[in-house]
MIZA-83384 format. One record per residue (C-alpha): chain; x, z, y negated. Coordinates in nm, 4 decimals, padded with zeros to 6 digits, m for minus. Example, Ala and Ser with C-alpha at 12.3 -4.5 7.8 and 13.67 -1.06 7.14 Angstrom:
{rec A {01.2300 00.7800 00.4500}};
{rec A {01.3670 00.7140 00.1060}};
***
This chain:
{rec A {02.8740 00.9101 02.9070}};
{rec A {02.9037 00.9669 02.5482}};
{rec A {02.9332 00.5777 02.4571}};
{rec A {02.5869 00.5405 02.6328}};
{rec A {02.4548 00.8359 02.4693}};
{rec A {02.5678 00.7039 02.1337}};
{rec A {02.4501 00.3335 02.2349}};
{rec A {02.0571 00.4708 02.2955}};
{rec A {02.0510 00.6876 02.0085}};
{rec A {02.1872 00.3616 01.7701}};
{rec A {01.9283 00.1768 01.9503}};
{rec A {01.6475 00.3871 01.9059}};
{rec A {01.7176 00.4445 01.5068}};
{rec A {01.7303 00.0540 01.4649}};
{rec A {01.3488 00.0621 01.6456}};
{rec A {01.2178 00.3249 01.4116}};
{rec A {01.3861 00.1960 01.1440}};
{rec A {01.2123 m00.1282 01.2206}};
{rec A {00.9064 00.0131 01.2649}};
{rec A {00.8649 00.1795 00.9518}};
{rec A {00.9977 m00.1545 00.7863}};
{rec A {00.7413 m00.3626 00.9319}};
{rec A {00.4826 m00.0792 00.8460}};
{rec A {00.6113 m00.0836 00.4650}};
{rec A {00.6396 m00.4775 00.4431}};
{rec A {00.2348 m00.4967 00.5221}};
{rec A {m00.0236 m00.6002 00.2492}};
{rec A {m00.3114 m00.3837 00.1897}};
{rec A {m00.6510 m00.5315 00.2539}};
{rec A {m01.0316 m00.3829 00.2123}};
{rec A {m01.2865 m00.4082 00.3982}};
{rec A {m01.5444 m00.6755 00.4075}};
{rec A {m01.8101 m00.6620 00.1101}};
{rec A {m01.5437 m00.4637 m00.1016}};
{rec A {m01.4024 m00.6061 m00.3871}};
{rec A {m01.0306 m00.6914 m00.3387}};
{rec A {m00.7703 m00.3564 m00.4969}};
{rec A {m00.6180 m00.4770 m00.8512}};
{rec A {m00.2689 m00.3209 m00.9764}};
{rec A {m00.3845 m00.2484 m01.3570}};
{rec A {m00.1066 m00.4394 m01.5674}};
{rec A {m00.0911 m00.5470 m01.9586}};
{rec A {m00.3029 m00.8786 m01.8603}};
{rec A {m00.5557 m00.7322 m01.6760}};
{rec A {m00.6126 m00.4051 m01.8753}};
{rec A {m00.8429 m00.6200 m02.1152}};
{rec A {m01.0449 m00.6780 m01.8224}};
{rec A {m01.1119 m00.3268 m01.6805}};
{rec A {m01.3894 m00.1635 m01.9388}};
{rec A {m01.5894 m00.4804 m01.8491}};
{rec A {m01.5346 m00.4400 m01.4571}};
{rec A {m01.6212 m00.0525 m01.4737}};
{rec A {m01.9195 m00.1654 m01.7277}};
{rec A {m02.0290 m00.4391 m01.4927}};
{rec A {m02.1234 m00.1637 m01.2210}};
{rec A {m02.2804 00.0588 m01.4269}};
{rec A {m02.5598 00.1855 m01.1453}};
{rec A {m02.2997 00.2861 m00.8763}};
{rec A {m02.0468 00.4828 m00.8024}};
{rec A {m01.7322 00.4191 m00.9948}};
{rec A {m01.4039 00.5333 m00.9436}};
{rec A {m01.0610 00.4849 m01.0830}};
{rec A {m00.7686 00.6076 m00.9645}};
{rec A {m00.4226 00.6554 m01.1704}};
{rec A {m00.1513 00.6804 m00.9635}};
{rec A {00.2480 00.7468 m01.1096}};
{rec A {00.6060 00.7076 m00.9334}};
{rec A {00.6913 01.0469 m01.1002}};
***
């Protein structure tokens, strides 16, 4: 009773576990007519007062995120 017990409860971790791996693994996407999300590293720092510049008569937003 135990063993089987032990067996669905193993089996059920590996699902979730797989689960939130495939969840994790997946690229994120916009929607259609919105420009593509950009990470903000040393190459394409030069290029963001231009971007924000470039779209001067909508809304702008930039968002600053940190591991810490």
């Amino acid at each position: 009773m135990m063993k089987r017990f032990f067996a669905i409860s193993f089996a059920i971790l590996l699902l979730v576990l797989l689960a939130v791996g495939v969840y994790l693994s997946r690229t994120g996407h916009t929607p259609p007519g919105q420009p593509v999300l950009l990470q903000i590293n040393a190459q394409s720092l030069a290029e963001l007062p231009a971007e924000f510049n470039r779209a001067s008569g909508s809304l702008r937003v930039i968002l600053l995120m940190s591991p810490t």
